[in-house]
TORKOL-4160 file (C-alpha; in steps of 0.2 Angstrom, whole numbers, padded with zeros to 4 digits, m for minus):
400
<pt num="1" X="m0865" Y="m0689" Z="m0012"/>
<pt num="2" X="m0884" Y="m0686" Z="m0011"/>
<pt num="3" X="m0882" Y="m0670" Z="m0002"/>
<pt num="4" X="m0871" Y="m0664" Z="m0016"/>
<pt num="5" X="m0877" Y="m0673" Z="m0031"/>
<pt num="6" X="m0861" Y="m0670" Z="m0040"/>
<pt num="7" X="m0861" Y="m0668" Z="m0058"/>
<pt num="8" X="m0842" Y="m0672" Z="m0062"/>
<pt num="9" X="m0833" Y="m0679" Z="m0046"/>
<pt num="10" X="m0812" Y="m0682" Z="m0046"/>
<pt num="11" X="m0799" Y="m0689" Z="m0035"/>
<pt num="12" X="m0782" Y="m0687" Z="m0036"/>
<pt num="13" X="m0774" Y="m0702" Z="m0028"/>
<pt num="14" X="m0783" Y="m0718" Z="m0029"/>
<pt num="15" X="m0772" Y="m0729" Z="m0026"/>
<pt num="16" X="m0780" Y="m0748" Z="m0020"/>
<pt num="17" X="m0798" Y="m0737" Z="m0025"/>
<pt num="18" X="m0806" Y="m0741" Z="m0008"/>
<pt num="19" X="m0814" Y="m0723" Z="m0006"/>
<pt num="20" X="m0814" Y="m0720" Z="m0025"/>
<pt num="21" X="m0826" Y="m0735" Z="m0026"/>
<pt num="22" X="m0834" Y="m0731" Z="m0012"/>
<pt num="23" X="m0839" Y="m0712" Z="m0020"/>
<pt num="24" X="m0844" Y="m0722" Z="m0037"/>
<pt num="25" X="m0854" Y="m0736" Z="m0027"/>
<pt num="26" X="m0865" Y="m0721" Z="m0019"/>
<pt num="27" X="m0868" Y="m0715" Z="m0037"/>
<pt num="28" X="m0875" Y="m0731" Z="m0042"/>
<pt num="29" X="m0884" Y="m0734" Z="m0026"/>
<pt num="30" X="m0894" Y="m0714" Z="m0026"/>
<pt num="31" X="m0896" Y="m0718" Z="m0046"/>
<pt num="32" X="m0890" Y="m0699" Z="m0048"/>
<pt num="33" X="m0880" Y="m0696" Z="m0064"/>
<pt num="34" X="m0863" Y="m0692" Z="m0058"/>
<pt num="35" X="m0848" Y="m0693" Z="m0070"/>
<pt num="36" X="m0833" Y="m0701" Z="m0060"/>
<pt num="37" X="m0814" Y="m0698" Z="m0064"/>
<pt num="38" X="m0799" Y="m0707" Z="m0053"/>
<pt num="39" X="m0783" Y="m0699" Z="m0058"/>
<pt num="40" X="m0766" Y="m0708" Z="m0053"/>
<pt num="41" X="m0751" Y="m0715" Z="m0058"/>
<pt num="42" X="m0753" Y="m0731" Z="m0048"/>
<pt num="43" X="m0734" Y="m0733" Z="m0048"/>
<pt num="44" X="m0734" Y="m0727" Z="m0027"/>
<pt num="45" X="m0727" Y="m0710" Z="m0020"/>
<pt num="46" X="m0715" Y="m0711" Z="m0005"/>
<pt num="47" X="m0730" Y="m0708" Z="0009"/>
<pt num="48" X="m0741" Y="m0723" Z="m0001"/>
<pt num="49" X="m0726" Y="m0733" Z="m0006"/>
<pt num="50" X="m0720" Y="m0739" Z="m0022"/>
<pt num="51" X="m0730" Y="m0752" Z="m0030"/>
<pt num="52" X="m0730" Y="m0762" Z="m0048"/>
<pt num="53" X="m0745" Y="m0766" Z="m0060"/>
<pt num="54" X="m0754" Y="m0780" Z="m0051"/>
<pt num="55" X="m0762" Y="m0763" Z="m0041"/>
<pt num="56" X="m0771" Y="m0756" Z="m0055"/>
<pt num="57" X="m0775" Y="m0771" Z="m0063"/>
<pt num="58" X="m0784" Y="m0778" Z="m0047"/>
<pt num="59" X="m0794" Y="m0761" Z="m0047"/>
<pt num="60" X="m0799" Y="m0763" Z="m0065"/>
<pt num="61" X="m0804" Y="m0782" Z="m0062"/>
<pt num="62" X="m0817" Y="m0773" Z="m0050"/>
<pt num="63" X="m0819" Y="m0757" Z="m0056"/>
<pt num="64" X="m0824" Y="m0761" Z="m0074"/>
<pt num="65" X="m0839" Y="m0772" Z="m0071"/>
<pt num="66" X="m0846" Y="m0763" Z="m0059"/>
<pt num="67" X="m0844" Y="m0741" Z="m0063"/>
<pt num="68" X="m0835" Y="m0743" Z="m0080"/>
<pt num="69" X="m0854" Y="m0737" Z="m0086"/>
<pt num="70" X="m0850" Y="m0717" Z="m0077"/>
<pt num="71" X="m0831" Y="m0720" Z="m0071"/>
<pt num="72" X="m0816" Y="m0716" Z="m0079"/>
<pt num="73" X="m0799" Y="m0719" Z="m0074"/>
<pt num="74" X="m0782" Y="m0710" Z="m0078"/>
<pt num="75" X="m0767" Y="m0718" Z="m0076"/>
<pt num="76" X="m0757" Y="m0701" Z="m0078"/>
<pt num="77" X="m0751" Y="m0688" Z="m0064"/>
<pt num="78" X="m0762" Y="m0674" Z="m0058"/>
<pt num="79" X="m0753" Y="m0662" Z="m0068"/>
<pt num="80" X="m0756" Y="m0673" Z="m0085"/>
<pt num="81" X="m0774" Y="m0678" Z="m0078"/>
<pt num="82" X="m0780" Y="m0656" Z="m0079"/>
<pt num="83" X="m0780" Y="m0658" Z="m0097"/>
<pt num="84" X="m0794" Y="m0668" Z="m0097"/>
<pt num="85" X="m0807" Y="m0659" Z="m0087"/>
<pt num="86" X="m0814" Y="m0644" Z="m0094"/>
<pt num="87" X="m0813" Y="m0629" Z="m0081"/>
<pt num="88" X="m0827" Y="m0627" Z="m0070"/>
<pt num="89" X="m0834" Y="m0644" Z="m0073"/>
<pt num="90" X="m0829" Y="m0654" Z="m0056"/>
<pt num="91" X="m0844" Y="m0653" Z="m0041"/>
<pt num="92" X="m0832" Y="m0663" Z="m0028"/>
<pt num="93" X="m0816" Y="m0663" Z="m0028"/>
<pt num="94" X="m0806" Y="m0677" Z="m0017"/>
<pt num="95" X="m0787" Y="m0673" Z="m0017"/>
<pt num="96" X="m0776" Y="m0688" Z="m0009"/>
<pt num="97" X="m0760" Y="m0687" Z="m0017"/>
<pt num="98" X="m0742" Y="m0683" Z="m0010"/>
<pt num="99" X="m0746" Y="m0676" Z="0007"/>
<pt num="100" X="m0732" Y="m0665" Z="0008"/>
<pt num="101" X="m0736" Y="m0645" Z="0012"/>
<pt num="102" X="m0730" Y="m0639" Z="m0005"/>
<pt num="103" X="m0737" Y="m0655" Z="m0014"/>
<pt num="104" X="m0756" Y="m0654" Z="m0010"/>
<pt num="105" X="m0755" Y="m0635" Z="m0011"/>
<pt num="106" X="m0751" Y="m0635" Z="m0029"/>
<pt num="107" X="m0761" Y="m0650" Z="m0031"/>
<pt num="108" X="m0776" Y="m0639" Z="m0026"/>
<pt num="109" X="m0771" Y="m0623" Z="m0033"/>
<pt num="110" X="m0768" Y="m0632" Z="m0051"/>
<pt num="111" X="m0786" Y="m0641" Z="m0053"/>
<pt num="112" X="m0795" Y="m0627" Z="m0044"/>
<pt num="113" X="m0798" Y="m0619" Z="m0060"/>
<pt num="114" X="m0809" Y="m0634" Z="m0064"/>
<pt num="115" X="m0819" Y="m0632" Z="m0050"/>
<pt num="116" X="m0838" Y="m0626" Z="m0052"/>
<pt num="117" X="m0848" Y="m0612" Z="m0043"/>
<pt num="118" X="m0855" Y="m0625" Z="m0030"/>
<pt num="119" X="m0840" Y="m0636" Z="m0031"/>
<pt num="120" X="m0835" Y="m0643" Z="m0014"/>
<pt num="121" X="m0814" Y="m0650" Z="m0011"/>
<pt num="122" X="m0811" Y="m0664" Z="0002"/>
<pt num="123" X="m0796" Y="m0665" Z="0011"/>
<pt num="124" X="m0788" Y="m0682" Z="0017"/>
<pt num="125" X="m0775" Y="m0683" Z="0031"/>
<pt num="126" X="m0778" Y="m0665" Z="0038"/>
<pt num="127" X="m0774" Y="m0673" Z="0056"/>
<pt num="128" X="m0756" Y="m0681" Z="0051"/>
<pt num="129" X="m0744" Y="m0669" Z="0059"/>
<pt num="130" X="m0730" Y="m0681" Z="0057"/>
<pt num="131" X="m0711" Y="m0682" Z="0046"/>
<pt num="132" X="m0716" Y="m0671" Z="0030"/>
<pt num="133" X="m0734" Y="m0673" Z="0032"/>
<pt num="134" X="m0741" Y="m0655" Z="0028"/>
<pt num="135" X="m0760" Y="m0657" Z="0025"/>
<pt num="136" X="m0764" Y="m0649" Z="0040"/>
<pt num="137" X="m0755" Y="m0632" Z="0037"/>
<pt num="138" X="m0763" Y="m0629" Z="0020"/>
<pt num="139" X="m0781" Y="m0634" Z="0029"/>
<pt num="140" X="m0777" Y="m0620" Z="0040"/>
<pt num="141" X="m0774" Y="m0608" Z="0027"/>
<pt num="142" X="m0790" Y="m0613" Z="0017"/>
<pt num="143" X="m0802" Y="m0612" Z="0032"/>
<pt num="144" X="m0798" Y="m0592" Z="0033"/>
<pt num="145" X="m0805" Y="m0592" Z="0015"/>
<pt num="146" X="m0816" Y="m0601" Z="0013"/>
<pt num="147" X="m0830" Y="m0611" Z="0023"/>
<pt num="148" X="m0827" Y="m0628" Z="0030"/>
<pt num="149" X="m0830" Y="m0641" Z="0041"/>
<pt num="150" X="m0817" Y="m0656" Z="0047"/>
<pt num="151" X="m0821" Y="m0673" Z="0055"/>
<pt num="152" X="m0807" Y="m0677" Z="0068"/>
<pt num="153" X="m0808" Y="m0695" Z="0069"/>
<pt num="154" X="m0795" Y="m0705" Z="0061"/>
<pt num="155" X="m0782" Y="m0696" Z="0048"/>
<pt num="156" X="m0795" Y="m0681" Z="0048"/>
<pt num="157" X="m0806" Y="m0676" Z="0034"/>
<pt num="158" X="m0809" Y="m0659" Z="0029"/>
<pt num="159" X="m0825" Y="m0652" Z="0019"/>
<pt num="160" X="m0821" Y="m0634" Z="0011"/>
<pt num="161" X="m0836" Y="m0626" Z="0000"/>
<pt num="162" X="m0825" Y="m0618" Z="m0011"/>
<pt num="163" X="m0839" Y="m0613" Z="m0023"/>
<pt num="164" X="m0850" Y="m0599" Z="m0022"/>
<pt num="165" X="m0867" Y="m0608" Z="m0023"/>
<pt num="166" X="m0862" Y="m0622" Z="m0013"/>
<pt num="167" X="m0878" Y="m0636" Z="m0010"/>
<pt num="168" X="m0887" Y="m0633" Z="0003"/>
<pt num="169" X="m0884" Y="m0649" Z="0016"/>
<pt num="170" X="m0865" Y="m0643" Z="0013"/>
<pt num="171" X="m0866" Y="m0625" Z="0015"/>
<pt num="172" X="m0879" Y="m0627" Z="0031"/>
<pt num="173" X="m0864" Y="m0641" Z="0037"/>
<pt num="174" X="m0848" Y="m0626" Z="0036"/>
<pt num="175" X="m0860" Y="m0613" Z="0046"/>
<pt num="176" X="m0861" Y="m0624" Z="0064"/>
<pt num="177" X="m0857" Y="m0615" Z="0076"/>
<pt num="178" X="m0865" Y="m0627" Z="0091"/>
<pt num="179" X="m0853" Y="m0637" Z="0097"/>
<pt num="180" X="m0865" Y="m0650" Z="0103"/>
<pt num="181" X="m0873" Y="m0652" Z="0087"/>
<pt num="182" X="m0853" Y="m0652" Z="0080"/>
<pt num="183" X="m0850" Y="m0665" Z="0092"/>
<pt num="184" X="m0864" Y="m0674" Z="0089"/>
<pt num="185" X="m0861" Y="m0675" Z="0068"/>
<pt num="186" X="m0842" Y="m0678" Z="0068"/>
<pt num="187" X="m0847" Y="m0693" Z="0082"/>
<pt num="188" X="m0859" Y="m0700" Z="0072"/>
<pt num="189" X="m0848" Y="m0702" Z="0057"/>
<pt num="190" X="m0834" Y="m0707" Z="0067"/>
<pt num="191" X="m0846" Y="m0721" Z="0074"/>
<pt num="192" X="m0850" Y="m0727" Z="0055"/>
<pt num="193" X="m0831" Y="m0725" Z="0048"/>
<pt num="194" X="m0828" Y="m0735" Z="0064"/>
<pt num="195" X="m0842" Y="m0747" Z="0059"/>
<pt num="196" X="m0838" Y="m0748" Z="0039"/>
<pt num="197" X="m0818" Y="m0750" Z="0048"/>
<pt num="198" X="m0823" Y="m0765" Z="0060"/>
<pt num="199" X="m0835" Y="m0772" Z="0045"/>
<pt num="200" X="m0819" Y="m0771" Z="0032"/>
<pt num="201" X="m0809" Y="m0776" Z="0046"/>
<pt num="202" X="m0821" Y="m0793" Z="0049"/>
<pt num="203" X="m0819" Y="m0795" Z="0029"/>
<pt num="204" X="m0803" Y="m0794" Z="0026"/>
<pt num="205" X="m0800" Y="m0806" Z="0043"/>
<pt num="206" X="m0812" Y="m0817" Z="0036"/>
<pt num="207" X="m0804" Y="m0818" Z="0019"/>
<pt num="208" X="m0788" Y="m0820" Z="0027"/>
<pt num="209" X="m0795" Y="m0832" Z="0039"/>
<pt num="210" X="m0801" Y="m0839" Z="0022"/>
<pt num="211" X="m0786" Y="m0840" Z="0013"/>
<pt num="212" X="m0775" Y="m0844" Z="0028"/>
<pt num="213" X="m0789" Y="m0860" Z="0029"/>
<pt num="214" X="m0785" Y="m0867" Z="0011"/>
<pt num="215" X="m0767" Y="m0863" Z="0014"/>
<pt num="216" X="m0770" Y="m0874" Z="0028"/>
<pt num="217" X="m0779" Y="m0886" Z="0020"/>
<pt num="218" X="m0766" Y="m0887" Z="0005"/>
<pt num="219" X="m0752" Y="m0888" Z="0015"/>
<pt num="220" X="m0761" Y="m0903" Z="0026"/>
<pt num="221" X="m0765" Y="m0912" Z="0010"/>
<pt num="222" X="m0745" Y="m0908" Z="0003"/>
<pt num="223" X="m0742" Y="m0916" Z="0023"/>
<pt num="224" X="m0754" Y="m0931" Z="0020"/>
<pt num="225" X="m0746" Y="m0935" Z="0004"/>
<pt num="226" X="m0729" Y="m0931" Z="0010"/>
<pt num="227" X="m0733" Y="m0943" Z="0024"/>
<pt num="228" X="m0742" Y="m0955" Z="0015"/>
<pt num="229" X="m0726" Y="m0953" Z="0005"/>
<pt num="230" X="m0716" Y="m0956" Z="0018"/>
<pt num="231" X="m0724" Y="m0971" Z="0025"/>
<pt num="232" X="m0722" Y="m0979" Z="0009"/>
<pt num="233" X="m0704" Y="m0975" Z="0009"/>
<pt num="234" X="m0704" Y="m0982" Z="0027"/>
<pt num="235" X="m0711" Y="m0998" Z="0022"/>
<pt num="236" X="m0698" Y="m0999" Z="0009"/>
<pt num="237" X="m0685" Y="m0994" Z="0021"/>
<pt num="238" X="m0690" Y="m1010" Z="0032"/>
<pt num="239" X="m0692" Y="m1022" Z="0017"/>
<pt num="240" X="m0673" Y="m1017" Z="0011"/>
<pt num="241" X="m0669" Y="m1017" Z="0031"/>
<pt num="242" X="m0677" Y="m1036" Z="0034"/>
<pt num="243" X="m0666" Y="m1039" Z="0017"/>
<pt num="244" X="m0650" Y="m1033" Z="0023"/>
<pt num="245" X="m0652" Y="m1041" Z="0042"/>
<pt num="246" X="m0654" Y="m1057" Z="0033"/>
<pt num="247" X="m0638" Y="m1053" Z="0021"/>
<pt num="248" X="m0630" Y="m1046" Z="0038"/>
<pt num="249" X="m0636" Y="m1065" Z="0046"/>
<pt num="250" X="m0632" Y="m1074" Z="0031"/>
<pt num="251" X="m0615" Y="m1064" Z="0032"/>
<pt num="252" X="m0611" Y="m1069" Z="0048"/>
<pt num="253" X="m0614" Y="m1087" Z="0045"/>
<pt num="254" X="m0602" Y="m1084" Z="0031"/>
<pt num="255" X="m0589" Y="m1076" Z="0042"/>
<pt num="256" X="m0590" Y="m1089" Z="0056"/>
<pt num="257" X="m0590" Y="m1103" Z="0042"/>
<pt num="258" X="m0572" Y="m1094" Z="0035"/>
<pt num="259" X="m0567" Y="m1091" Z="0053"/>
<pt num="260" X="m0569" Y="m1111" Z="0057"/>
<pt num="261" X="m0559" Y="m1114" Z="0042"/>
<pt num="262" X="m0546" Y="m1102" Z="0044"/>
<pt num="263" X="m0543" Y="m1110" Z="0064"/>
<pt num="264" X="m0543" Y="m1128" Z="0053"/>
<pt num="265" X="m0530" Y="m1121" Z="0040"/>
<pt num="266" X="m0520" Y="m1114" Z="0056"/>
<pt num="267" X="m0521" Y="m1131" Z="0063"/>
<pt num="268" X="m0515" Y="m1139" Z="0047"/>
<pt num="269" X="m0501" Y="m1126" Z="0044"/>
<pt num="270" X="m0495" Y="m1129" Z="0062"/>
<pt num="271" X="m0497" Y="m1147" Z="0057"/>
<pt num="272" X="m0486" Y="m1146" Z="0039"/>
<pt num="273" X="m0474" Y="m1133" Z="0050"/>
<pt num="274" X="m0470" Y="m1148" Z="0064"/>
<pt num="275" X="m0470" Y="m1161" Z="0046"/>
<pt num="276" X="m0456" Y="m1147" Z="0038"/>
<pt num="277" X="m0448" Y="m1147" Z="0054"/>
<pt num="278" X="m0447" Y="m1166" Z="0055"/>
<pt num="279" X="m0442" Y="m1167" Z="0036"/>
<pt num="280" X="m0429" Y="m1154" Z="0038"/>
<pt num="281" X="m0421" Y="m1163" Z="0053"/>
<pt num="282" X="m0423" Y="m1181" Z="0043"/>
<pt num="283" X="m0413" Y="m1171" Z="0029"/>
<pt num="284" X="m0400" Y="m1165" Z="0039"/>
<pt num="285" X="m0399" Y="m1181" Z="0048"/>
<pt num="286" X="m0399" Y="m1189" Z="0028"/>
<pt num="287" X="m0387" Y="m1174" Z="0025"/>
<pt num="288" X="m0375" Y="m1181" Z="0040"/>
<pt num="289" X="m0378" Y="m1200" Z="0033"/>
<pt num="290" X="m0373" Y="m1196" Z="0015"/>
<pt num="291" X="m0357" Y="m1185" Z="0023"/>
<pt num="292" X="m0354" Y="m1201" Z="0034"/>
<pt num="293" X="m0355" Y="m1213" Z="0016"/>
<pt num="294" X="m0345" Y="m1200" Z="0005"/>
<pt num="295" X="m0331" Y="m1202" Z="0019"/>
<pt num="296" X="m0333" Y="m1221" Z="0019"/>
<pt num="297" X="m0334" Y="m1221" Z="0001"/>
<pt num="298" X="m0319" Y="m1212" Z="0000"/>
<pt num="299" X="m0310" Y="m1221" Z="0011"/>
<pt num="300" X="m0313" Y="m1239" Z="0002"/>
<pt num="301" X="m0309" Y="m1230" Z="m0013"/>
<pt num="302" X="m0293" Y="m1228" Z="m0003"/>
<pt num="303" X="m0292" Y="m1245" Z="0002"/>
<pt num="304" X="m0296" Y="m1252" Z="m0016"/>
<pt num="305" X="m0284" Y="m1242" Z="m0025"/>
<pt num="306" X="m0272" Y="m1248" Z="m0010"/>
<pt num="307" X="m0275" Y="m1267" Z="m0013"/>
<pt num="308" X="m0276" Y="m1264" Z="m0034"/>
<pt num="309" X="m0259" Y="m1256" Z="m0032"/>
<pt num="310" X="m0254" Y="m1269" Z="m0021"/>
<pt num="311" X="m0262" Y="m1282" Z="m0034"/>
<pt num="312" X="m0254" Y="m1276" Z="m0048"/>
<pt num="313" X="m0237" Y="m1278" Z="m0036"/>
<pt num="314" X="m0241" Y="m1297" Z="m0036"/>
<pt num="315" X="m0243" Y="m1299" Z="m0053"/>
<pt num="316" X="m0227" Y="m1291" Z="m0057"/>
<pt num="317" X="m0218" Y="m1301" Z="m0047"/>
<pt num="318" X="m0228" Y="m1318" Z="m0052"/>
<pt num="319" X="m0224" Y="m1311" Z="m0070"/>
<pt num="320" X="m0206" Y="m1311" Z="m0066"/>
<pt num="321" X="m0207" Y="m1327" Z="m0056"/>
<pt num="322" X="m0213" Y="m1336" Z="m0069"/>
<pt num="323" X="m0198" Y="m1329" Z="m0083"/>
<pt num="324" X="m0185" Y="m1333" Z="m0066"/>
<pt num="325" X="m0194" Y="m1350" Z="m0067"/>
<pt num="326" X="m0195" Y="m1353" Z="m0085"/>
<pt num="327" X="m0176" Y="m1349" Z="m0086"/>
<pt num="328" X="m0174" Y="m1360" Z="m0073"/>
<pt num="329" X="m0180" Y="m1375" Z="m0082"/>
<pt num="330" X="m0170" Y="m1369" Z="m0095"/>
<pt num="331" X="m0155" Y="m1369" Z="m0085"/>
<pt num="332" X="m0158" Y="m1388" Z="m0081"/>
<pt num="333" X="m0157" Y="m1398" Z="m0069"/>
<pt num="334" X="m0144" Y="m1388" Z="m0060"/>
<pt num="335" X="m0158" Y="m1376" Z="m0056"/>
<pt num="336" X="m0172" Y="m1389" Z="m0050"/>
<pt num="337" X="m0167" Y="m1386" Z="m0034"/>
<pt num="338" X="m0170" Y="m1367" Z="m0035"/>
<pt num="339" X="m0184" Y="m1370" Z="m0045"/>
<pt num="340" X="m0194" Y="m1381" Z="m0032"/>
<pt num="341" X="m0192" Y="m1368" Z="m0021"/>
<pt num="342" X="m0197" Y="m1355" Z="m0034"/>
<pt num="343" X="m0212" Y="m1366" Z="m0036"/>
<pt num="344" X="m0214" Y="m1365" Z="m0017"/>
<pt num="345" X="m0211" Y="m1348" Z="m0018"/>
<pt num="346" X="m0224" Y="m1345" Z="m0031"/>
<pt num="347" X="m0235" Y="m1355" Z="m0024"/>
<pt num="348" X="m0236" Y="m1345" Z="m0009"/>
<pt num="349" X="m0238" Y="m1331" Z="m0021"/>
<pt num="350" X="m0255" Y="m1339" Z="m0029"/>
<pt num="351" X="m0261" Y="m1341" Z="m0012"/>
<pt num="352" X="m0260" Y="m1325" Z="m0009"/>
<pt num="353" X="m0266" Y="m1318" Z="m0027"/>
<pt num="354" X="m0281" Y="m1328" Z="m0022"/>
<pt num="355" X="m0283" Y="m1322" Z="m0006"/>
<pt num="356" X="m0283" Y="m1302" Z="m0015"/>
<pt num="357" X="m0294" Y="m1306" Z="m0029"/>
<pt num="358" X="m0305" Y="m1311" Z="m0016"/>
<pt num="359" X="m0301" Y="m1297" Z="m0007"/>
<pt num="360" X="m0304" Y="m1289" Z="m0023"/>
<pt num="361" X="m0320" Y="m1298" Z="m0025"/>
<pt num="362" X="m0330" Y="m1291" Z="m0009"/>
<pt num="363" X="m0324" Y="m1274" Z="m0012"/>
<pt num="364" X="m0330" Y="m1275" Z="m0029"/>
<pt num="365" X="m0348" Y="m1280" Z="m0021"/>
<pt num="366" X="m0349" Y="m1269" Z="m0006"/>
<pt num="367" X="m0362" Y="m1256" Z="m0008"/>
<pt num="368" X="m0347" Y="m1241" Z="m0004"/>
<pt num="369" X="m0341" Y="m1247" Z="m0021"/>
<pt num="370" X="m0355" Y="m1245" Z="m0030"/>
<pt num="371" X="m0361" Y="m1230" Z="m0023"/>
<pt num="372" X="m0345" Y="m1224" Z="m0028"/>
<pt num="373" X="m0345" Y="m1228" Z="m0046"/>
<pt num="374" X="m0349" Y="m1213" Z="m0052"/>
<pt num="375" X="m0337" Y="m1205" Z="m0042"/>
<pt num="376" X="m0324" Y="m1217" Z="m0051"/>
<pt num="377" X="m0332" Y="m1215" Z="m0070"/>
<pt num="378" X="m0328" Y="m1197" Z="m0066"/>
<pt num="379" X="m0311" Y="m1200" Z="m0063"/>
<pt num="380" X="m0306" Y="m1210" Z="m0079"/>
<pt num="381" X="m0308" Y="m1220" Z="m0089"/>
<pt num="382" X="m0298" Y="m1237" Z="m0083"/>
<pt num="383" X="m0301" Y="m1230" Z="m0065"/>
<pt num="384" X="m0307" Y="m1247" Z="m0053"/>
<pt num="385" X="m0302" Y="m1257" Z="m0067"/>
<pt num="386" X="m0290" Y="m1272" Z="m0064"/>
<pt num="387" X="m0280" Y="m1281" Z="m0077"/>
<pt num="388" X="m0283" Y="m1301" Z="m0075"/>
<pt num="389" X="m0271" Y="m1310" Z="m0066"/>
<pt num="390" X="m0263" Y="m1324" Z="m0076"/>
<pt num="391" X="m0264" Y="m1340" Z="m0067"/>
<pt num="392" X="m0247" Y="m1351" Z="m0076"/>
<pt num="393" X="m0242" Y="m1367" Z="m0068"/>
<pt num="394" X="m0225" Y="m1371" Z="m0069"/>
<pt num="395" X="m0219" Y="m1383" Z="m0081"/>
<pt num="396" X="m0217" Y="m1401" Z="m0075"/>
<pt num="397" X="m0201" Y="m1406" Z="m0068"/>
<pt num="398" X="m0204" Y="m1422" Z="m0079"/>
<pt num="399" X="m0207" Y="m1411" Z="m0094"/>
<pt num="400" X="m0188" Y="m1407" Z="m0091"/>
C-alpha cells in the first residue's frame, strides 16, 4: 500500500474481508488518504461456497468501527458494483471472485475501464491449476501485455502494472530480471505470509482453545449440576429404597404371619373334615337306627292293630255273651245250669279281656307307640283308638 499510495482501491470478492481488512488496516496505519470499496454478493460462489447473512454481518460488526470513515462496502455483483466507480478512478485493483478462466477474464476485462494511468491489478490464486480453476491461464495471457511480477508461495499472487505511469517501487518490482534478487523478494514475503499464517493460525487456535475452554467449562458446570443433581436423586433413591426394604421386611413379616395362619386354618379344616366325617357316619348310623325304629314301629303298629282286632273280637263275643246270658235268666231256671257255665265261660272271657287291656296298656306306653303317633294321626282319625270294653256282671242267680 505505501509503495502505491492508491487513491481509490477495490476488491472484487471479499468474502470473510481477511485481505480486504488487511488493505484498509494498511491505509489507516501509513495515514495516506486511500478510498476503500469491497464489492460482493456475500451469498458464496461454488469455489468460496454458499453462505447466508451472518457472513456479512460479522464483517460489518468489524468493518464499520474501524474503516467505515474511508471504506465502503457493496453488497451487489461485480457487474452491478461498475456503476459505481467512475472510469479511470481505481489505483489497485484486487480481483478474487469466481476463479473460473472465463469468470475472472471478464471480471478483469469489465472494470478495467475503471483503471488509472498508474493503476496496478492483483491477481489471487494464479498457482490453482485444479477442477475449473483458470486464474493461471489468464495470468499467462496478461504477462505478454503487460508487466508483472508473481509470488509463488501459497495460492500465488500476481502484480500486473497495467497502467502506463505505474509507481515507481511497482514498476522497479515487474523489471527484475536477477533471479537472486527475485528469489530473494518472493522468499522474504513468503516468510512474513508464513509468519502473519502461523500468527493467525496461533489466534484462531487460541480462540478456539478459548472457546473450546468455556465449552468446557460449561459443559463441566452442566456435569457438576447434573451430578449434583443426580446425587441428590441418589439420595432420594436410597431414602425411598431403605422405605421399601422396610415395607418389603414389614411384608414378609405379614406373609409369614398369613402363612402360619393359613397352616392353623389347614389344621382346623383337617380338623372339621375328620368332625364332618364323624358326623356323617353318626348320621348314617342315626339314618340306620331311625330305619331300624321305622321297622320296629311298623311292626308294633302291626301287633297293636293285631291285638285291637283281636279286642274288639272279645268284646263282641262278651256282647253276645252277656244277651246269651241275659236270655238265659230269662229262660229260668231251666237254664241256670247253662248259665253257670256261661258265667264260667265269661269269666274266662274277663280274665282274658284283662289280660289284653293290659296288653293293650304297655303297648299304648311303649316308646314305638309314641314315636309312631303321628304316623297313626296320618292315617285317620279313630286310628289306635279302642272303644271301652263294658265290664257287666251277670245278674245274681238269687235275683232269679
Amino acid at each position: 500500500m505505501c509503495a502505491t499510495s492508491p487513491r481509490v482501491l477495490v476488491e472484487l470478492g471479499t468474502h470473510t474481508g481477511v485481505s480486504y481488512s488487511a488493505f484498509c488496516h494498511a491505509v489507516a496505519r501509513a495515514g495516506i488518504g486511500t478510498r476503500c470499496h469491497a464489492v460482493a454478493t456475500w451469498q458464496g460462489d461454488p469455489h468460496a461456497g454458499l453462505y447466508g447473512p451472518e457472513v456479512l454481518n460479522e464483517l460489518r460488526a468489524f468493518h464499520d468501527e474501524r474503516f467505515g470513515a474511508f471504506s465502503t462496502l457493496l453488497q451487489c455483483t461485480f457487474d452491478e458494483g461498475v456503476a459505481h466507480i467512475e472510469d479511470g478512478s481505481i489505483d489497485l485493483l484486487h480481483i478474487d471472485g469466481l476463479h473460473n478462466y472465463e469468470a475472472v477474464r471478464h471480471d478483469f476485462e469489465t472494470w478495467l475501464p475503471k483503471l488509472s494511468d498508474r493503476a496496478v491489478a492483483l491477481f489471487h490464486d494464479i498457482n490453482v491449476r485444479r477442477d475449473d480453476f483458470g486464474v493461471w491461464r489468464l495470468w499467462a495471457e496478461l504477462r505478454e501485455q503487460y508487466p508483472w511480477f508473481d509470488f509463488v508461495h501459497g495460492h500465488g499472487f500476481g502484480v500486473l502494472a497495467v497502467g502506463e505511469d505505474t509507481p515507481a517501487p511497482v514498476a522497479a518490482l515487474c523489471k527484475l530480471t536477477d533471479q537472486a534478487a527475485i528469489a530473494m523478494i518472493r522468499t522474504r514475503f513468503a516468510r512474513l505470509g508464513e509468519h502473519w499464517w502461523i500468527d493467525r493460525r496461533e489466534r484462531l487456535l487460541a480462540r478456539s482453545l478459548s472457546q473450546h475452554a468455556a465449552a468446557t467449562d460449561a459443559q463441566a458446570e452442566q456435569w457438576r449440576t447434573a451430578v449434583a443433581r443426580s446425587s441428590s436423586e441418589a439420595e432420594g433413591l436410597r431414602a425411598e429404597l431403605g422405605q421399601r426394604a422396610a415395607e418389603a421386611h414389614q411384608l414378609r413379616a405379614e406373609l409369614g404371619q398369613r402363612a402360619a395362619e393359613a397352616h392353623q386354618l389347614r389344621v382346623e379344616l383337617a380338623q372339621r373334615n375328620a368332625e364332618a366325617e364323624q358326623l356323617r357316619a353318626e348320621v348314617g348310623r342315626h339314618a340306620r337306627e331311625a330305619d331300624a325304629t321305622r321297622h320296629a314301629a311298623e311292626r308294633a303298629w302291626e301287633d297293636f292293630r293285631t291285638v285291637s282286632a283281636r279286642l274288639s273280637n272279645a268284646e263282641q263275643e262278651a256282647v253276645g255273651l252277656r244277651a246269651r246270658a241275659e236270655q238265659a235268666e230269662a229262660d229260668g231256671s231251666a237254664a241256670a245250669a247253662r248259665t253257670a257255665d256261661l258265667e264260667g265261660t265269661l269269666a274266662e272271657a274277663q280274665v282274658e279281656q284283662g289280660r289284653l287291656r293290659h296288653e293293650l296298656d304297655d303297648v299304648l306306653r311303649s316308646t314305638f307307640w309314641q314315636m309312631t303317633g303321628p304316623a297313626r294321626r296320618a292315617d285317620g282319625p279313630t286310628c289306635g283308638k279302642s272303644r271301652p270294653l263294658r265290664s257287666r256282671r251277670p245278674a245274681s242267680r238269687h235275683a232269679e
